[in-house]
N, C-alpha and C positions, 0 to 999 in steps of 0.2 A: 673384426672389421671387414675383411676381406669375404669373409663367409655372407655375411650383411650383405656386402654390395652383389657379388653373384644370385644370392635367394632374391634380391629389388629389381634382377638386370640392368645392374649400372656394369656395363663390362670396360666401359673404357675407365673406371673409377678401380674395377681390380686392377687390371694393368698398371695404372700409377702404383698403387700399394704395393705389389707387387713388386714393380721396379725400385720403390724406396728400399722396400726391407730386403732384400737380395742385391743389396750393394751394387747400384748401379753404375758406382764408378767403375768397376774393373769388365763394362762390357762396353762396343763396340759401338759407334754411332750409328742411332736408328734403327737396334736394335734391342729390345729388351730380354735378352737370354741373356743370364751372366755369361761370361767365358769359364769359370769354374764353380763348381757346387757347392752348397753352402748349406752346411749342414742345420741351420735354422730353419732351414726350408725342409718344413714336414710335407709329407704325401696327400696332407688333405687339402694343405695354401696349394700344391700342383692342381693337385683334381679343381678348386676354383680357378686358378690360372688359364687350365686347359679350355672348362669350360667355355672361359670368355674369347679365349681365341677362335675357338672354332665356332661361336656366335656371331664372332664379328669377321669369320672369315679368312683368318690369317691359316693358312692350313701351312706353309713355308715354316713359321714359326711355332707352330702347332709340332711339329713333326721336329725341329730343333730343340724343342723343350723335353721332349723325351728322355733326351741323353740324362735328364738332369738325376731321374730314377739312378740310386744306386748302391747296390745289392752290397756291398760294403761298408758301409752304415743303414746298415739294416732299414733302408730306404726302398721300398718296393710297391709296386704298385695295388691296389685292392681290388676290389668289386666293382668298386666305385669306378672309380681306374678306367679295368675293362669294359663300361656301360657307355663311361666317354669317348674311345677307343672304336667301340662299336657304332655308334653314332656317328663318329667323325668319319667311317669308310663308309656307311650305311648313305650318309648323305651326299660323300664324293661319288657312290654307285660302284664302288672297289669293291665287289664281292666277293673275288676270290681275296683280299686281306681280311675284312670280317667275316670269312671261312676258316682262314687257318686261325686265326685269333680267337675264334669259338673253339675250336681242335687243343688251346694252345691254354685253356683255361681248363679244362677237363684233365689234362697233361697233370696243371700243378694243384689239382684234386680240391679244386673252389667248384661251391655248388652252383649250378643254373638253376637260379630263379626266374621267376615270372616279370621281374622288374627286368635283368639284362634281357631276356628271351621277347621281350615287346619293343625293347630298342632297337632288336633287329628284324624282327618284322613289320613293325610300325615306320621306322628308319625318320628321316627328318627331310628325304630329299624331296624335288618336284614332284616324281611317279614314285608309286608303291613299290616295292619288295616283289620282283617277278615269282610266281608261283614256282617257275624252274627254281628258286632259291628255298622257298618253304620246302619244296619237295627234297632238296638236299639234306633242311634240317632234320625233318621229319624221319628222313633214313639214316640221318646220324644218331639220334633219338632210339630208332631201333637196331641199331648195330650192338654187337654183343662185345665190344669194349667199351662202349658209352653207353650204355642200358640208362635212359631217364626214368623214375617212376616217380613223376608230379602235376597231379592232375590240372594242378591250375597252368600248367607250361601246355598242356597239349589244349587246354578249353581253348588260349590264344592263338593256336595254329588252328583247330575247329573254327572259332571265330571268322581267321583269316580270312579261308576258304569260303566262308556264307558271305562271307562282303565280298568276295570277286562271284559269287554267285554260281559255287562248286559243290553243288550239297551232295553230290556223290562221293569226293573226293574227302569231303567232313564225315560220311556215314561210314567210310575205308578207314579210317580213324577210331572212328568210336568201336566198332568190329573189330579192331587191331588191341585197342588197348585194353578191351571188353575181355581179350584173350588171354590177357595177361595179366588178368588178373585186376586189374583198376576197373572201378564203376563212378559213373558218370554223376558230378555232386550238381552243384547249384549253378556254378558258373556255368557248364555245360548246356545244362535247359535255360539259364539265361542268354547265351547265343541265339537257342534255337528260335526262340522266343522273337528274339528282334529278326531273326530273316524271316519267321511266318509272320510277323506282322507287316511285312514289306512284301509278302507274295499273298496273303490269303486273307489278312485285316486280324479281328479278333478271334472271328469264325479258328483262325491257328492255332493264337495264341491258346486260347479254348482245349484246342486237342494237346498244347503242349502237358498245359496244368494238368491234365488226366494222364498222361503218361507221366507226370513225377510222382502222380499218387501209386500208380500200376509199379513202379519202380522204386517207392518206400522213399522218396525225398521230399520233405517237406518243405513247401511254398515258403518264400521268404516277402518281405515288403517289399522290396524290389520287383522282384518277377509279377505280382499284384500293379505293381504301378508304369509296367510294360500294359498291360491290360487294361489297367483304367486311360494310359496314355492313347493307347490303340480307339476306345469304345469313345474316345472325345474328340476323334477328327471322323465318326460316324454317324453319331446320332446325341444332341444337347442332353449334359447331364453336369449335376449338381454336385454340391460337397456332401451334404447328406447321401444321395444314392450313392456313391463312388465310398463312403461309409460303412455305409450298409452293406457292398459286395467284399469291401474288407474285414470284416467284421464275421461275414460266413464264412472265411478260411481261420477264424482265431485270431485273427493277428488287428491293430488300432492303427489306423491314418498315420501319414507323418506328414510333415511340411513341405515334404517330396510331393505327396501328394495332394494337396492341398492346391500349391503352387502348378501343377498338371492342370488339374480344374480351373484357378482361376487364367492360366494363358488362353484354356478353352472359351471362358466364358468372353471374355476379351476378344476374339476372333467374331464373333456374333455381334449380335444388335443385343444393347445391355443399358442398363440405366442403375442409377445410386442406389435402387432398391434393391437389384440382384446383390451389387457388390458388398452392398450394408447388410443381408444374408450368407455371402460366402464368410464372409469375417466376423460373424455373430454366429455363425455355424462354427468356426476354426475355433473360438473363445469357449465353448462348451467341449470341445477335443481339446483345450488344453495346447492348443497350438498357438506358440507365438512366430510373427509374420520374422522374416530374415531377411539377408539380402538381396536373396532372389526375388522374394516379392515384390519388393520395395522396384527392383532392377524392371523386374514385368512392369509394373506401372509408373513408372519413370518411360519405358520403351512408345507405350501406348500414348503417355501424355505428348509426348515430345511430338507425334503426329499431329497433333492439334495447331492451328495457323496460328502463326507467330512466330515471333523470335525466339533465336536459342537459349536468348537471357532467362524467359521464364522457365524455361526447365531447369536453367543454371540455380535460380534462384530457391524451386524446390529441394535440389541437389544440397546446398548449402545449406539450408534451414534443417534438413534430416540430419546433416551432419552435424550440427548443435547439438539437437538435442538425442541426436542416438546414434554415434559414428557406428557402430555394430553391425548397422543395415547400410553400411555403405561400403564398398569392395572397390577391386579394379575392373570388374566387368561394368559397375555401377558407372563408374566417371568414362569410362569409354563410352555407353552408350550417349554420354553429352559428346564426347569427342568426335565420336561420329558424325552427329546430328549439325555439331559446329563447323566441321570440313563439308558436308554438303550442303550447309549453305556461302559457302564462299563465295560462291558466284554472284551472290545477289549483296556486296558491300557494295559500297556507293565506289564510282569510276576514280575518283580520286583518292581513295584510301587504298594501300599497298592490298593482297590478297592475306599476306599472313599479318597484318599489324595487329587488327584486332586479336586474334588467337594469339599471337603473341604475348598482346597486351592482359589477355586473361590471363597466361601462362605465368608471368612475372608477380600475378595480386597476392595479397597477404595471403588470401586464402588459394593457393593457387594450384592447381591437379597436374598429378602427376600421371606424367602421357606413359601410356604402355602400348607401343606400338602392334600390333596384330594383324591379322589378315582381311579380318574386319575394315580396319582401320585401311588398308590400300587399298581394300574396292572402294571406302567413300571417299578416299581422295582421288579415284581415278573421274569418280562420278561429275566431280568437285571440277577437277580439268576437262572434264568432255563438256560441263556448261560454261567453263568460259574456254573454250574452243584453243584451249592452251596443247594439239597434239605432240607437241614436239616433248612437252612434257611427260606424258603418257607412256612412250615409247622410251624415254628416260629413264620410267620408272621401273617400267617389263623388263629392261637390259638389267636394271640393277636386281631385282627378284629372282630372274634368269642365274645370273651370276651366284649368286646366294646359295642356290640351289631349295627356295624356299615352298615348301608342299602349300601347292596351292589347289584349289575345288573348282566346281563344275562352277558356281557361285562367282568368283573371282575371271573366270574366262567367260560368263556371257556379258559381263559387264565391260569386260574387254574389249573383246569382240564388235560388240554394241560401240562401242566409244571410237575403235577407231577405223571401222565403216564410217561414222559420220563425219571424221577426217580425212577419210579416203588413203589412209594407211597399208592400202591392201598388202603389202610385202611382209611388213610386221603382224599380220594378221591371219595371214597364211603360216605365218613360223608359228606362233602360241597354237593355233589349230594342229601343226603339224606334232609339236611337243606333246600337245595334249592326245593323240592319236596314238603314241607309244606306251600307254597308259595300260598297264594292267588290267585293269576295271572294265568290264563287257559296259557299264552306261557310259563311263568316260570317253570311250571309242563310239560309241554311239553318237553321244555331245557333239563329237568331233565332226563326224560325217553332216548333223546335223550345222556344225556351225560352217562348214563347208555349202551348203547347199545357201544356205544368207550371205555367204562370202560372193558366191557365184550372181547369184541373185542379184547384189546389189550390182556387179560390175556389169550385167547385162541393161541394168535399167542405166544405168551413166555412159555406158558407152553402145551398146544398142550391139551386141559382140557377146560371142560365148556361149551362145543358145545351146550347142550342142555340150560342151561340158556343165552346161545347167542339167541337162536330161538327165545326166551318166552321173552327176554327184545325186540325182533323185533315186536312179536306179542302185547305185551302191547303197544309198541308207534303207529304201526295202528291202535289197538283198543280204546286208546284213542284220536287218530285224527278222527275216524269216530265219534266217540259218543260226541266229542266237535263239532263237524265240519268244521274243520279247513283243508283244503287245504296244504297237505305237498309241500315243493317246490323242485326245484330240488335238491338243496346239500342234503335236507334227503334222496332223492331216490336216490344221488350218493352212499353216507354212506351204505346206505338198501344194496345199487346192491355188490358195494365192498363188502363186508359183504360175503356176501351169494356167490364171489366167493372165498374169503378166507377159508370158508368150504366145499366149491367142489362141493355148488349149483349153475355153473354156470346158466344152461336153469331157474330160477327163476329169477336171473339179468334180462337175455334177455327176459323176460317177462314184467319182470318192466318198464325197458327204452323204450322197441318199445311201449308198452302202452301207455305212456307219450308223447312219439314222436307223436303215433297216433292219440290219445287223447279217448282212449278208455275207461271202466270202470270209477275209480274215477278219470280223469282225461277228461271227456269229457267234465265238464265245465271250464278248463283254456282256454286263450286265445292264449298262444302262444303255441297251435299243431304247431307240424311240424317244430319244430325248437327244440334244444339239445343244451348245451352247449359242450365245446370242453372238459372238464373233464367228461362228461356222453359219449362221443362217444370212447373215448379213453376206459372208462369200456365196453362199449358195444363192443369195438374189441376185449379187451380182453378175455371177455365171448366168442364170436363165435370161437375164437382161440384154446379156450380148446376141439373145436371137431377135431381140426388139419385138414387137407386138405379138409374136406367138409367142413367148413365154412371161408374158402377162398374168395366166392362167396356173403357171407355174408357180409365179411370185403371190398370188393371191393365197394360193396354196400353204407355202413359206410363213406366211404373216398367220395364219390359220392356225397351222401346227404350232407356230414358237411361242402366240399369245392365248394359246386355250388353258394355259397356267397361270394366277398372276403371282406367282409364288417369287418368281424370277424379273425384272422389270428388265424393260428391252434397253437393252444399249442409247446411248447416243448417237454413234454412227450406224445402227438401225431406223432409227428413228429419221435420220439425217436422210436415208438414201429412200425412206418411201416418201418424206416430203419434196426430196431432189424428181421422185418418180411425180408426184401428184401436181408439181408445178410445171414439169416440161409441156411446155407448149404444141407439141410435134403429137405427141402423146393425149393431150386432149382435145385437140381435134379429132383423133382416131379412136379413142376409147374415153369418153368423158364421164361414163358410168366406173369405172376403173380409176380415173382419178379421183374424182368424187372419195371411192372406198379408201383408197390410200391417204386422203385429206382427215379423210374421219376417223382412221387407227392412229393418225400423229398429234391432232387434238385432243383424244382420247387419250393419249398416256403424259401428252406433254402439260393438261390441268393440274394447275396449280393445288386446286384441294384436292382432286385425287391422289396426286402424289405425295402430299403430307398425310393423308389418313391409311391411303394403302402400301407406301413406300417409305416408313419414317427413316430419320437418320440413325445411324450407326449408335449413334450414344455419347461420342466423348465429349459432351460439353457438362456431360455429368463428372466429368474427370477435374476435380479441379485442386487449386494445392493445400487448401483446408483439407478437404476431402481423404488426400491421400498420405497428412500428413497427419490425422485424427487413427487412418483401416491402421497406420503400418505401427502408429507408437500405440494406442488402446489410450487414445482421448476421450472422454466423456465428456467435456461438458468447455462452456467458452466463458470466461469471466466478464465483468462489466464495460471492458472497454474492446470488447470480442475477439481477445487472444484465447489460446486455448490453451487448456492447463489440466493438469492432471496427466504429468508426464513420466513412462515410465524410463528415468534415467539409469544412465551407466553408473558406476560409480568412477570417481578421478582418473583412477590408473586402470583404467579396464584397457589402456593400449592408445599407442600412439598412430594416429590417422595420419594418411599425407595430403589432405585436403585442407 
């Protein structure tokens, strides 16, 4: 029972258990440690015990439960044990006690696995595991009392290293243990693999696969579906192709990959036909759909206008007839979708009634709370302008000490700027600035420079720490060497015309376009997006009728494509330019032209034949509930049938 509720995260459900069966009369009020040890109480009901305390926080009692270990009834603690042990200082940031307590397992000759050895570098708290700490391990690893030799313990310190973006410090590694004897297996070039796909695209990944052949190790389907994941945020590609390039290494598709392709083709403009091919394609591989698929289009429906009911409704019908394809990733993405629309229940129903009142139904889902799940509730309170809430909720996650992402702090960030929480906004900035991570420190400077920004536009103050938060995030992009992308140099340009530096904008962006200065080694010169053109008109605007000629320019370059449809707020400011009155008495030939590019894009039948929609109304729940079970055919009163079911006991669902 106990083991049950820890594996669901019912932790306040162990602690009851817990407290019945360890005789809770003979302890203390408001405590749940006996006062004496109870020898029914084996090490593994601890190990759930532990777990739940340090989930929910009690580290007090966490740390009184220890005693309860005892080495005279052969009561001692395991692996297991020390994995909890390690997490629990990893995420208080105690590294000198998950120091000695690494030292202290090697002592009583328990091997280091790859499981404890990622709980302490992976850890569970806010920021990562400082590299001064990997660097400890690493020399404990090589010390000639602790001699490790297991390849999969050092791939997760190589790993480590490529995620803080040290690949000198990974190749000091591989040279080291290359010496000793160990050659580098699968997981090894499956690291490599994902940080050249983060620096070089597939072009990398590419060079990795040739160096496991030069190096006698054979590709595995994983490492293949690093590469098909890579070649699908490139260039559109099918189940078949993505087939076929598995197919030239030897090795058959899985539903890994399959599910790759179709997230791809879903990002794009798609219709029934593509998708009635991806899954008439999987059906000839022998692939049957899972929960991830089911989850991918569930994700995409749920975008579609309307209520969350109809997603609920697909959610439930799959679970009839195939609970299999339904998970906790699955009912979260309804969870999600249900906290972000809270804001729009009617003024007289409570915020949580409704979600409640799903909560409570026969059929009723069970919440798994995640990280996920508190950016869409922060979203959920920034629309109904609940910030007291917000800053409630960062104290309580603060406190936790719960790892949270770049993801999580721009939502933040975002949310409570527009409560004008600047104090609390400045602290998650500053948390997030101590971050391990060269992009998290970057984020940081970055969400600093929005921080500043906004409080110069509300209070008309701060001009000069606007400059200096600009100059720190250049100076720390050059001295890391990281390549800003456009949204920072939209951010930068906006900026600098918010305080009246337009000609620094226009300096920016035509660099960028040109590919001038630090921009002469990206690849796409000569190209802008439709938010940087829309700043650059505005910039040339502020010199008023001599940069007319500039602005004509702008419209020139960004629509000699129609590949790309112009913005709205492009659109907006050459019809705001074509109507000003001041303006067409001075240059009427000029507005004239700006009249005629916003009639020009904003035709009705041009924009249905040259700009169609996305697709999702090909998304529907017949549709997706025929791809995921392999429906054929609809009976006489148009249900469909021909379903592949579970059988009774294939497992009990919590929906």
């Amino acid at each position: 029972m106990i083991v049950f509720a820890a594996q669901t995260r019912q932790y306040h459900r162990v602690i009851k258990i817990f407290q019945v069966y360890s005789k809770p009369a003979d302890q203390s009020e408001g405590s749940h440690i006996p006062k004496q040890k109870d020898a029914a109480v084996t090490t593994p009901i601890l190990n759930c015990f532990l777990t739940a305390l340090l989930y929910l926080g009690r580290m007090q009692e966490f740390e009184e439960a220890l005693g309860l270990f005892d080495p005279l009834a052969n009561k001692l603690p395991n692996r297991h044990t020390y994995a909890i042990l390690l997490r629990a200082y990893i995420q208080s940031l105690n590294l000198r006690k998950a120091r000695l307590l690494f030292i202290d397992i090697f002592n009583r000759g328990m091997k280091i696995d790859s499981r404890i050895l990622r709980t302490v570098i992976c850890g569970e708290g806010e920021l990562a595991v400082s590299l001064e700490s990997i660097d400890c391990l690493l020399s404990l690893f090589f010390s000639e009392d602790f001699e490790l030799r297991d390849m999969k313990c050092y791939n997760l310190i190589i790993d480590a290293y490529l995620r803080r973006d040290r690949p000198e410090k990974a190749r000091a590694v591989l040279d080291k243990i290359t010496s000793k004897g160990l050659q580098p297996d699968g997981g090894t070039f499956d690291a490599l693999m994902r940080y050249q796909a983060r620096k070089e695209g597939s072009a990398g990944v590419k060079a990795i696969l040739s160096s496991m052949a030069k190096s006698g190790v054979t590709p595995a389907l994983n490492h293949l579906n690093i590469l098909i994941s890579t070649l699908t945020r490139e260039t559109p590609i099918d189940l078949f192709s993505t087939n076929a390039i598995v197919a030239s290494h030897g090795l058959v598709s899985d539903i890994v990959t399959a599910n790759i392709v179709l997230r791809a083709l879903l990002r794009q403009k798609f219709d029934s036909e593509i998708l009635q091919e991806h899954f008439s394609e999987m059906q000839k591989l022998g692939l049957q759909p899972d929960a991830h698929t089911f989850t991918i289009l569930l994700n995409e429906y749920k975008k579609k206008k309307g209520s969350w009911k109809r997603a609920q409704e697909v959610l439930l019908r799959q679970a009839t007839l195939n609970p299999q394809n339904v998970n906790r990733i699955t009912k979260n993405v309804l969870i999600h979708h249900m906290i972000s629309q809270f804001s729009k229940s009617s003024s007289n129903t409570p915020i949580n009634t409704e979600f409640n009142a799903t909560l409570h139904d026969e059929n009723r889902l069970l919440v798994q709370w995640d990280l996920r799940t508190l950016t869409s509730l922060i979203v959920s309170y920034s629309r109904c302008r609940e910030w007291s809430r917000i800053v409630d909720l960062y104290q309580k996650v603060r406190n936790r000490a719960v790892k949270l992402d770049r993801q999580f702090y721009r939502i933040l960030v975002e949310a409570l700027l527009q409560g004008r929480r600047y104090k609390t906004c400045l602290e998650a900035v500053s948390n997030l600035n101590r971050s391990d991570d060269i992009l998290d420190r970057l984020f940081a400077r970055e969400c600093k420079i929005r921080v500043s920004r906004t409080i110069y536009k509300t209070t008309r103050r701060g001009k000069s720490a606007l400059m200096q938060d600009i100059d720190e995030f250049l100076k720390y992009a050059d001295e890391k060497g990281i390549m800003i992308t456009e949204k920072h140099c939209n951010l930068i340009a906006v900026t600098f015309l918010d305080i009246q530096k337009a000609h620094l904008s226009i300096q920016l962006l035509e660099s960028r376009y040109h590919g001038r200065g630090r921009f002469q080694e990206i690849d796409n010169a000569g190209a802008l997006g439709m938010s940087s053109w829309t700043i650059l008109m505005r910039a040339y605007a502020r010199s008023g009728a001599d940069g007319i000629s500039n602005i004509r320019s702008c419209i020139r370059r960004s629509t000699a494509s129609l590949s790309t449809r112009p913005s709205r707020a492009f659109l907006n400011f050459i019809q705001h330019l074509g109507q000003n009155e001041e303006l067409r008495r001075a240059k009427p030939d000029d507005c004239s032209f700006f009249m005629g590019i916003h009639r020009m894009f904003t035709n009705g039948n041009r924009r249905s034949s040259a700009f169609p929609s996305k697709g999702r109304e090909t998304l529907t729940k017949t549709n997706i509930i025929m791809w995921i079970n392999g429906l054929e055919e609809k009976d006489d009163n148009g249900s469909l049938k021909n379903v592949r079911r579970q059988p009774a006991d294939a497992g009990v669902h919590d929906i």
